[in-house]
N, C-alpha and C positions, 0 to 999 in steps of 0.2 A: 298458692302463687301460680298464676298464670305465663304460660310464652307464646308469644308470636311466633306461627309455622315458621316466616323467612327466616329467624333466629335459629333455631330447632336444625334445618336444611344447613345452616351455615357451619354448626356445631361439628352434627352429623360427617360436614366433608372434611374437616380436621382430621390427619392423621396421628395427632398428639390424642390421649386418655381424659377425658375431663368429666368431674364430678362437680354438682350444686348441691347444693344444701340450703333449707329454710335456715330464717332465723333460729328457729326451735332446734333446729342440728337433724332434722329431718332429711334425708335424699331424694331429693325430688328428683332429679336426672341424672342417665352416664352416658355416653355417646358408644357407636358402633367401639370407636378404637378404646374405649374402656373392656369392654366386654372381650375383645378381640384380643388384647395384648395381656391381663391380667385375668381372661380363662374366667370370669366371670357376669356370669349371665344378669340380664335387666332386672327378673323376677327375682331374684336373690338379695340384690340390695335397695331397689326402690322402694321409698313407703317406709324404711329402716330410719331406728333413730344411731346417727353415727356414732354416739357415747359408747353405741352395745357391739358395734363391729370394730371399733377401734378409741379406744379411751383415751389412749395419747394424740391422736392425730393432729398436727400443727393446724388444717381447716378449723378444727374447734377455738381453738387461739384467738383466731380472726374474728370469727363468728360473735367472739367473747368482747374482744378490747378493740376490733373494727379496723385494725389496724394491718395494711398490706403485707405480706411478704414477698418477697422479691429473686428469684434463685436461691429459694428454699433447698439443702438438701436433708432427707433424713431416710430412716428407716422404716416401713410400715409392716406391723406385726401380720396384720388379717391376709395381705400378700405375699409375705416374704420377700417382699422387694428394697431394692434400694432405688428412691425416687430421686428427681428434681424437680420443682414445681414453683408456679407463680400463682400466689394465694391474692388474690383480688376480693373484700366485699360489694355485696349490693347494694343498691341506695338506690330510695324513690324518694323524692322531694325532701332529701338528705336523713330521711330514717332509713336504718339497716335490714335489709328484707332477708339477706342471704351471702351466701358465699361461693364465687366459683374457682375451681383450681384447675387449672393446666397443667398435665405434670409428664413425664418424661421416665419412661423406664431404664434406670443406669445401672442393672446389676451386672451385666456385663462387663461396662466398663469399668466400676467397679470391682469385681474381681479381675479384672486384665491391672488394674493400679495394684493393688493384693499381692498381685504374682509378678509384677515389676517390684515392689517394695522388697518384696523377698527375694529376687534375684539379686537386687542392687546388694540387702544383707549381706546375703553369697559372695560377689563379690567382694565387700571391704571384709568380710570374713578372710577369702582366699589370699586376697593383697596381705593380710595381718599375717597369715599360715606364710606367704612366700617374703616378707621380709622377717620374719621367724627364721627362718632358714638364710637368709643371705646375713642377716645383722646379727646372727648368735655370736657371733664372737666378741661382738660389743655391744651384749648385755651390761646394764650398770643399774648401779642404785645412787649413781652420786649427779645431783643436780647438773653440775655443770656439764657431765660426758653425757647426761641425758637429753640437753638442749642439744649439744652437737650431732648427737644420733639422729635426731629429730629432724633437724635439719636438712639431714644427708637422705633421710628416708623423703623426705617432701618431695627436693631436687632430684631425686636418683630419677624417677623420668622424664625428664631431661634433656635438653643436651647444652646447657648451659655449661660455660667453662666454669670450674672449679678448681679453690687454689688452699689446699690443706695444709695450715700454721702448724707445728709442735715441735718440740724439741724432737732430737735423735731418738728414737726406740719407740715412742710414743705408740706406733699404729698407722702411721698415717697410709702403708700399704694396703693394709686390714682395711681401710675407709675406702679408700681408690675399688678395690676389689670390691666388695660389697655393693656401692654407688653402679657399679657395671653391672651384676648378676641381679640388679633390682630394676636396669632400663630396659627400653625395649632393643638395646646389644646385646644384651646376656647371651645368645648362640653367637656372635663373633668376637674376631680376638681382643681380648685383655694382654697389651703391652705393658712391662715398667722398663722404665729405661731409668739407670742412675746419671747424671748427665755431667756428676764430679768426676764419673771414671772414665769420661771418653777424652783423651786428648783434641787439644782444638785442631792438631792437625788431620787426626781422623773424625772431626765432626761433620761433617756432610758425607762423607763416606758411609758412614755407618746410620745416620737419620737418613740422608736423601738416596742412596745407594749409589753404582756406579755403572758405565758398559763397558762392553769387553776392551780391553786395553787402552784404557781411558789412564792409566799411571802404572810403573813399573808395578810387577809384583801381583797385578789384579788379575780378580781369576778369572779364568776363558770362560763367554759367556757375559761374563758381567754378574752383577748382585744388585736383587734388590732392596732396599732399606730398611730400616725399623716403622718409619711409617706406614711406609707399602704393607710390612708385614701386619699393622694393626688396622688396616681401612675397612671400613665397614662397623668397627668395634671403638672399643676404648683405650686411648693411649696415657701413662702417666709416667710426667719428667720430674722425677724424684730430686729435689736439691737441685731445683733450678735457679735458686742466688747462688750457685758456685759458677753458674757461665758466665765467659768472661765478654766481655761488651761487645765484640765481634762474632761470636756465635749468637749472643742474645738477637742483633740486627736479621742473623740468618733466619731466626726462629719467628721471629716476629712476622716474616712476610707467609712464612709458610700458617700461621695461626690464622693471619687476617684475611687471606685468600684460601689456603686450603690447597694448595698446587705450590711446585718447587720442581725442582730439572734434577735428575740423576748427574754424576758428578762425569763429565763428557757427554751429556746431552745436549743437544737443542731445541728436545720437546719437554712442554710443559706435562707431567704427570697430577692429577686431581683426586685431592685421598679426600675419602666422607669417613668421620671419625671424631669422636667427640675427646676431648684435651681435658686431663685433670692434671695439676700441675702440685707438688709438695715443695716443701722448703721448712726447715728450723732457724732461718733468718728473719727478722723483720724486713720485708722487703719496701715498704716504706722509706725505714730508716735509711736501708742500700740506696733507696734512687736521691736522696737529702745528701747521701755521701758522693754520690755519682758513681756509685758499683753498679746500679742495674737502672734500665732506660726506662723514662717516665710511661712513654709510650708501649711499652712491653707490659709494663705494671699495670695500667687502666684496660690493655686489653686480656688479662687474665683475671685480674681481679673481680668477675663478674659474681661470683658466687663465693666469698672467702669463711671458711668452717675453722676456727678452733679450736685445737684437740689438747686437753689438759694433761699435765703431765702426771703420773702413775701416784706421786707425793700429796697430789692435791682429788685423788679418788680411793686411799686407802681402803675404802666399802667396799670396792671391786675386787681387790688386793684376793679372797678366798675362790670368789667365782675364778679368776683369772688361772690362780695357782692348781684349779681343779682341772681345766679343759687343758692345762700344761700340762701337767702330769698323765693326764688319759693319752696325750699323745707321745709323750718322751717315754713312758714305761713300760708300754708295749715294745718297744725298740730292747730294752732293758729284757725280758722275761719278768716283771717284776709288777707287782701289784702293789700301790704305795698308798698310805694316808698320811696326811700331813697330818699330825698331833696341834691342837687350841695353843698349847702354849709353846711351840715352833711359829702359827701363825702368826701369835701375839708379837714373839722376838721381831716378824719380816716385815710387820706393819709397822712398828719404831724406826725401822730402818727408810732413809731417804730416797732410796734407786732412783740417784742421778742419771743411768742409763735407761731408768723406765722399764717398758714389757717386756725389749729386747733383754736387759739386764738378769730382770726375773726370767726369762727361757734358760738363760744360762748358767743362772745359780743354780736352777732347778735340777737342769741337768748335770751338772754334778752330783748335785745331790742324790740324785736318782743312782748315777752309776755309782758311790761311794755308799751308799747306806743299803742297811737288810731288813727286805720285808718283815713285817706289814706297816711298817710307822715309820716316819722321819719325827725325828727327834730334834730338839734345842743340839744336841751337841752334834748333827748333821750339817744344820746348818754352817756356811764358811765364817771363818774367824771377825772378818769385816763385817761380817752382818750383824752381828751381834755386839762386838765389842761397838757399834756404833749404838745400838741399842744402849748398850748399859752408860751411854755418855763416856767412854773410855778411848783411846787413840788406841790403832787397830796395832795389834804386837808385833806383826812381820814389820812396820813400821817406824817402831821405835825401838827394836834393841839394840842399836848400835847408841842409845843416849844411856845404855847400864853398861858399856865396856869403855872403862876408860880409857884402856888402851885407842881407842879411834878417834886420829886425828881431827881437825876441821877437815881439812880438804878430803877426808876418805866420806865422813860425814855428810856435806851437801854432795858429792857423790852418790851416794845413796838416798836421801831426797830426790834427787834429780830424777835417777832411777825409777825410784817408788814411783811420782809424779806422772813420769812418763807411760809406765807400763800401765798404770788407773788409766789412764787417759786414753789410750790404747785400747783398754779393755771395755771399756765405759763406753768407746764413741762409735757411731756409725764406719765411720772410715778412717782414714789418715788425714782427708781435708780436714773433718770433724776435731780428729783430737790435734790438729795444729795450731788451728782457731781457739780451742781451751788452754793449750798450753802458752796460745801469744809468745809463738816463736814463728821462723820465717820456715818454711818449705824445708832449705837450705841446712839451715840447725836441726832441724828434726830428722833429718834421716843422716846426719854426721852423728846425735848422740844416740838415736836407735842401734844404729850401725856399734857406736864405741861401748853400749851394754848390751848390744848381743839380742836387745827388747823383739828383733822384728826378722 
């Protein structure tokens, strides 16, 4: 196979690598930037039949079935290179005379893709090691607190509002924290604010702060706020279906703008700070009631996580009781194992009051029993007698003395009822709400058994 010099010249001033090849898979030519960039000389491979310098070579392909390749990439043994190349045949009065390839040397960027792939590794490795460490506390084996983890680990960088569903005890602080120590806030403040315990008349005092003598009693200087105090970071309004329709209005504007006035200001103050909001209310259901403002609920509602209650993740129930006890028994002097069939009784049991529940049982348990084992009979009375389907016995002795009237009788129901509920709830708002009694009544029969 013959070339025209002007061909040859044209070759030659490509700075790309190009190899031809006869039909027979001979090498007829390479050009300067072959020899230049692949350190191989002219005398080395012309006059070679390509089978013996490279058996696989996609050229050969072409050469075979005539048919183009087009940003070819592969690997070539005889160079150790990583190429890309456009496989073009020859054709003189449509027979195949040859094959020529323009090809591109990519090991470079090849390895530079290598060492991105594996940085990238690295990192989703590190993200997995640093939400390792901010979501260990809610580890789970139960599908449903596994979707919500998941969830939470998606959003955590973020700064979308999020507004954490679950009953009392649930966690949902444990979520709020976590969601903070996995954004890019995790170095600034993590605020909770419980929002049932701030009276409406000190609610702008204590979120938006105050100046100096701006109302009796304020301190010189002035104070600034729970906002102020969390700018830059993460703030969460724990039980914010307990605010009452006029604080909600206050809050609202400070969400949707991000600025609010200290309480004797005239200047506007500008907090940057991302909003996770909890509640154990249906807030839906509240703005259907018209307890909480439509408009409040669609601007927190942006991200809504629900958190199952302890009853409906049993599986968890060992992990749970283990990271409790590592932390309550050191307090104790005391090295504790829970014994399988102690477990078995705690996993029968309902804990309506959820993890908070379980911290507290625990810790009695912890301070009442002797190392190395918590036993079935450590466990409290209610726990168990709930287990064996039986009514819990501080409960029901007054129904084996006949001696006790009725009225001393639902006296003691009442009683019972109340201190459960007490014991059970987040707060006093909480257990007023389960007992569906008024404010009023609950702390006149708190007050007349002494409960509180």
């Amino acid at each position: 196979m013959k070339l025209e010099h002007h061909y040859l010249t044209i070759l030659e001033s490509l700075h790309d690598p190009i190899i031809i090849i006869s039909k027979d898979y001979t090498i007829v030519y390479v050009n300067k930037a072959y020899e230049a960039q692949f350190n191989v000389p002219e005398a080395k491979v012309v006059g070679r039949n390509l089978i013996e310098i490279e058996p696989n070579s996609r050229i050969l392909d072409v050469a075979k079935d005539g048919a183009k390749r087009i940003n070819d990439f592969s690997y070539v043994e005889s160079l150790q290179k990583h190429v890309y190349a456009n496989i073009m045949p020859l054709r003189e009065e449509g027979e195949l005379i040859g094959v020529v390839t323009i090809m591109k040397d990519i090991s470079e960027t090849k390895h530079l893709q290598e060492e991105l792939a594996k940085y990238k590794k690295m990192s989703i490795e590190l993200q997995e090691q640093l939400e390792d460490k901010t979501f260990w506390k809610l580890k789970t084996d139960s599908p449903a607190m596994k979707k919500s983890v998941d969830l939470a680990k998606e959003i955590a960088p973020t700064d979308a509002t999020v507004v954490l569903y679950g009953e009392s005890g649930v966690g949902k602080e444990v979520f709020a924290q976590a969601i903070h120590e996995s954004s890019n806030r995790h170095n600034k403040p993590f605020v909770a604010i419980n929002m049932a315990s701030i009276p409406d008349s000190l609610f702008e005092s204590e979120l938006f702060g105050y100046e100096d003598g701006s109302f009796t009693g304020s301190r010189r200087g002035g104070k600034a706020g729970l906002l102020e105090a969390a700018n830059g970071g993460t703030i969460l309004l724990d039980e914010i279906g307990e605010l009452s329709l006029n604080n909600q209005t206050k809050l609202l504007r400070v969400i949707q703008e991000r600025q609010f006035m200290r309480v004797g200001s005239t200047k506007l103050t500008t907090i940057d700070l991302r909003i996770i909001c909890a509640t154990n209310r249906n807030l839906m259901e509240e703005v259907k009631a018209g307890r909480f403002r439509e408009d409040l609920f669609y601007r927190i509602n942006v991200l809504p996580i629900t958190i199952p209650p302890l009853r409906q993740r049993k599986e968890d129930l060992a992990y749970l009781a283990t990271i409790i006890l590592n932390d309550i028994a050191p307090r104790y002097h005391k090295h504790l194992t829970l014994e399988k069939e102690a477990l078995e009784k705690m996993k029968a049991y309902k804990w309506p009051g959820n993890v908070r529940e379980l911290y507290n049982v625990l810790e009695r348990v912890v301070a009442l029993s002797s190392p190395p084992y918590i036993t079935v009979d450590d466990l409290p009375d209610f726990v168990v007698a709930e287990e064996l389907g039986e009514p819990y016995e501080e409960q029901a002795t007054y129904i084996e003395d006949s001696d006790v009237n009725l009225k001393e009788a639902i006296e003691k129901v009442e009683r019972d009822l109340i201190q459960y509920a007490v014991k059970t709830s987040n707060n006093k708002t909480d257990a007023i709400r389960k007992l569906g009694i008024s404010r009023k009544t609950f702390y006149k029969k708190t007050k007349k058994y002494n409960i509180i």
